[in-house]
N, C-alpha and C positions, 0 to 999 in steps of 0.2 A: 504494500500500500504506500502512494507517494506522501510525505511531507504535507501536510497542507499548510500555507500562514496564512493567518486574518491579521488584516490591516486596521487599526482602527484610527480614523482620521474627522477630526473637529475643528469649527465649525467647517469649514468647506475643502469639496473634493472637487478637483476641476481635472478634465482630458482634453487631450487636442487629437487631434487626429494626425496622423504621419505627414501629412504634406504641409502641415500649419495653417490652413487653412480654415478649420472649423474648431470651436470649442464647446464642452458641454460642460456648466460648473454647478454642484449641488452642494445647498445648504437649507439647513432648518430653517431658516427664517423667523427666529423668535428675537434676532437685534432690531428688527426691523421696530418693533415695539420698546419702549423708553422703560416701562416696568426689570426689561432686562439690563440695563444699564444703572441701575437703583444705587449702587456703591460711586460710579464716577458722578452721577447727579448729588450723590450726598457728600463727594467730597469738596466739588465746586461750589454747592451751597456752602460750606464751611473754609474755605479758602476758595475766594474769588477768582484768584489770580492765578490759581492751577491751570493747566492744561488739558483738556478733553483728550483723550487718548484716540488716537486715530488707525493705528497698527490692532490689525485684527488678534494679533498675538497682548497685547497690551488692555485692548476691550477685554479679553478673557482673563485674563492677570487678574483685571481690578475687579470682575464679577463674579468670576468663575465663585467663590463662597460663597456669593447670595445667593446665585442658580441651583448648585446642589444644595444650600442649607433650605430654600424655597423648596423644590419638585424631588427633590430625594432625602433628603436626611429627613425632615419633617415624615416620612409616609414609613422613616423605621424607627421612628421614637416612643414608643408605647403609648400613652394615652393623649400624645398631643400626635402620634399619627396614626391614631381610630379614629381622629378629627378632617383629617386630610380632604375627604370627600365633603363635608359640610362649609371646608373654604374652600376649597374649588367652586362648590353653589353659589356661596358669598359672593365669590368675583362677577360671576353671570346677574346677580340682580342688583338694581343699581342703588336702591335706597338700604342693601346691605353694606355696600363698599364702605363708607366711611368708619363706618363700627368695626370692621374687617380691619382697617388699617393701625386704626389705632391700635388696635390689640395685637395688629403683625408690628409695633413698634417696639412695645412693651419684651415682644418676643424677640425679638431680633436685637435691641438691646442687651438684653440677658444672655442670648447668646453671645454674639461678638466683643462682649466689652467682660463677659466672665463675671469675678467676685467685682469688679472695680464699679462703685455704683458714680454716675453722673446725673442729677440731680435735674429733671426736663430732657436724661438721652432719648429716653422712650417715646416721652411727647413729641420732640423734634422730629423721630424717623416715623411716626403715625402722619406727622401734616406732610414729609415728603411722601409716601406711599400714596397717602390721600391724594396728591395733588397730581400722583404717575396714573393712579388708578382715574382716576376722573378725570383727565385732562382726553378729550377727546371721545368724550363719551365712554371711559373702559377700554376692556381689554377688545380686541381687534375681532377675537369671536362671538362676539357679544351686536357687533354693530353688523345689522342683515342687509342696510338698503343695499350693498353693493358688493362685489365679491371684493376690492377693494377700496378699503374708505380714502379721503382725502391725507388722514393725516398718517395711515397703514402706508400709503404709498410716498407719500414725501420720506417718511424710514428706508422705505426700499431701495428709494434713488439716494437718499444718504449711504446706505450700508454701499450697494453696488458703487457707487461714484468713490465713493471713500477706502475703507478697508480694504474690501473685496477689489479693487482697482490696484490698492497699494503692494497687494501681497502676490498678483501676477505682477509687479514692477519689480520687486524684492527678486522672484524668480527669473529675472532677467527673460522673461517673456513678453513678445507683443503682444496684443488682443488681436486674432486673427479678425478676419471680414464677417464669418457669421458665428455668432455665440448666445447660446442659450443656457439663460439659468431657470432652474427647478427647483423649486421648494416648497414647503407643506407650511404648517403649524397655525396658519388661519381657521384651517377648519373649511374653508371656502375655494372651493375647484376653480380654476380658470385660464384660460390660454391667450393671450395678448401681444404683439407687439409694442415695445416703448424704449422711450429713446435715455439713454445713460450718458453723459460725457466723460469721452475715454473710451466709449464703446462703439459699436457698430450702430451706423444713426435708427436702424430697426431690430434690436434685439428679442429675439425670443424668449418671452417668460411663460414658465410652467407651473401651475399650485396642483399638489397633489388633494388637495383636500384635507381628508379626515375621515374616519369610520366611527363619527362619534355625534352622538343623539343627546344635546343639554341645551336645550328649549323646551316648552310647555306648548307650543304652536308652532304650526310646520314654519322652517323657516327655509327660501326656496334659494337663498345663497351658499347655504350648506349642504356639505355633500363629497364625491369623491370620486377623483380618477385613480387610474394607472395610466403612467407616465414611463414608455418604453423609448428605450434609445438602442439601434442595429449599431451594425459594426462599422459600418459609413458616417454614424452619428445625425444619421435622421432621427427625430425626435416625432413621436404624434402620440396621442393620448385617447385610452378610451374614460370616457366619461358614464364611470356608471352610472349615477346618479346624483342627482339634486332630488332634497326633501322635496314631494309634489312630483317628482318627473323621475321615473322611473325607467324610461326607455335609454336603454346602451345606447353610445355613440362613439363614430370616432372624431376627432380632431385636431385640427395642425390648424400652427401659426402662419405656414405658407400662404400667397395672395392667390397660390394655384395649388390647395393640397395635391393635384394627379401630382405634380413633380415631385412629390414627397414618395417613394418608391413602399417606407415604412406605412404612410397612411394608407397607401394603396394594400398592403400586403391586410393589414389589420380590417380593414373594409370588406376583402372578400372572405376573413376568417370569420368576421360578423356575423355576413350574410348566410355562408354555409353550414356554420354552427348556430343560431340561432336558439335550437329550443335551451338548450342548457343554461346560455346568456337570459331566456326570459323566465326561466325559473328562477335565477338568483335574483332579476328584478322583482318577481313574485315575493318572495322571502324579504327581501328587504324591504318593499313597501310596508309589510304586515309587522317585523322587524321596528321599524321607527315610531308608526304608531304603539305601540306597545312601552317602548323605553318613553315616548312621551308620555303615556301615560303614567309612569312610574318617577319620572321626573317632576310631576305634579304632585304624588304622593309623596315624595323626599323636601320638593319645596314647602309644601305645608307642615309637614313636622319641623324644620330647619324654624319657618317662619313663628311656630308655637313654643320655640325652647329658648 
C-alpha cells in the first residue's frame, strides 16, 4: 500500500495550471466578515495608532485564539459547551445579539486575561462584539435579501484585493488572465463575475453554500452547491438547491457556458441520470421543512430561559 500524505492548508489553497494561464484559489470565507477579525479591531480600538494587519499570515497571528476559542474550544468545555448550540441561535436572532455579546465579553475576558482581573475588561469587549455583531445587520447568514449583502461583499473585495493578492505577490507569482475563487461559509450559493484590483477585470466567484437549515421560514438565499473543478481547471457548479427550489442545476460563470467543456460534461450527466438527482431533491425539500420546524421549537425554549 503507497504512502498517503494529507496536506492540510489554511486559510487559502490556490493552483495554477501548467501553462500559467488559469488559477483556481479556495478559501472559507469567514475574513470576509469583521466578527472574525474581533482581536485586531480590539486592538486598534485600544491603541489607535497600531497597524491593521494586512498579511494573510499576520490576520491569523492576531485571531487565530479568538477563532478556535469562539467555534472550537467553547463546543469542548463542559457546560459552557452544552451551551454552544443556544449561541449559535443567539447570533441568528437579532434582539438576542446584544445580550449575547455582552456575556461573550464577560467570557472572553476571563479567558484571555486568566486570574488578572481588569476592572470594565469584560464590558469593553461586550460593546466591541456588540458593535461587530450589529454593525450591518449580523452575521452574513442571517441577512436573506441577497446571496451577497453590500457590506459581505465590500469584505470580499477587501480580503481578495488585500491578503489574498498579497500572498500570490509573496509567492512570486502573477495573477494569470483567468482566476476563480471558491468559497462557502455564507450559507448562500452563488456564481458571479466581479471585478478585484490586481485581478482579472472578470473574475470568477464561486459560494459553495451550506447544508445547513437555521431559519424559522424558508429563506430562498440559502442553500447549496457543489463546486467541481477538471483537470483543465474548468470550474461549473451544480446547484442543488435553494430553500423553495429544489430543482438541480448546473452553472458556470462563462458568458457562453457551451465553452465550459466541464458545464457541458455535468449537463449531460444531469440529464441522463436524472431520477437519482430528483430523489435527493425529494428528501431534501421534506429535509428543511422539518429542521424548520425544529428550529422553531429550539427558538422558543432559547427565547423562554
Amino acid at each position: 500500500m503507497k504512502d498517503i500524505a494529507v496536506r492540510t492548508v489554511y486559510p487559502n489553497l490556490g493552483f495554477m495550471s501548467d501553462n500559467g494561464t488559469r488559477t483556481v484559489i479556495f478559501t472559507h470565507g469567514h475574513f470576509v466578515e469583521s466578527i472574525y477579525t474581533l482581536m485586531s479591531s480590539l486592538r486598534k480600538l485600544l491603541f489607535p495608532t497600531s497597524q491593521t494587519p494586512t498579511a494573510i499570515w499576520d490576520i491569523e497571528e492576531e485571531n487565530f485564539a479568538w477563532i478556535d476559542f469562539f467555534w472550537s474550544t467553547m463546543g469542548r468545555s463542559g457546560a459552557v459547551g452544552q451551551d454552544v448550540e443556544r449561541i449559535y441561535m443567539m447570533l441568528l436572532v437579532p434582539q438576542m445579539r446584544n445580550k449575547l455579546a455582552y456575556r461573550l465579553g464577560e467570557l472572553i475576558a476571563d479567558a484571555l486575561m486568566g486570574h488578572i482581573h481588569i476592572p470594565g475588561a469584560g464590558g469593553l469587549l461586550g460593546l466591541v462584539v456588540a458593535h461587530l455583531l450589529g454593525h450591518g445587520g449580523g452575521l452574513e447568514k442571517t441577512r436573506h435579501e441577497k446571496p451577497l449583502s453590500e457590506d459581505a461583499e465590500r469584505g470580499l473585495k477587501a480580503y481578495v484585493e488585500g491578503p489574498l493578492r498579497k500572498q500570490f505577490a509573496s509567492d512570486k507569482k502573477t495573477i494569470p488572465g483567468q482566476a476563480t475563487v471558491i468559497f462557502g461559509h455564507t450559507h448562500k450559493p452563488f456564481v458571479q463575475r466581479m471585478a478585484f484590483a490586481g485581478f482579472p477585470e472578470q473574475t470568477a466567484v464561486f459560494n459553495t453554500g451550506g447544508w445547513v437549515v437555521d431559519t424559522e421560514q424558508v429563506a430562498s438565499t440559502h442553500g447549496a452547491s457543489i463546486v467541481v473543478v477538471d483537470e483543465d481547471w474548468n470550474v461549473a457548479a451544480l446547484r442543488v438547491y435553494n430553500e423553495g427550489d429544489y430543482a438541480v442545476k448546473v452553472e458556470s460563470s462563462d458568458t457562453d457556458p457551451r465553452s465550459n467543456d466541464l458545464y457541458k460534461q455535468l449537463s449531460f450527466h444531469l440529464a441522463q441520470h436524472a431520477g437519482p438527482w430528483k430523489s435527493l431533491s425529494t428528501a431534501i425539500a421534506d429535509t428543511v421543512n422539518t429542521y424548520q420546524e425544529n428550529f422553531r421549537r429550539r427558538l422558543r425554549v432559547l427565547e423562554g430561559s
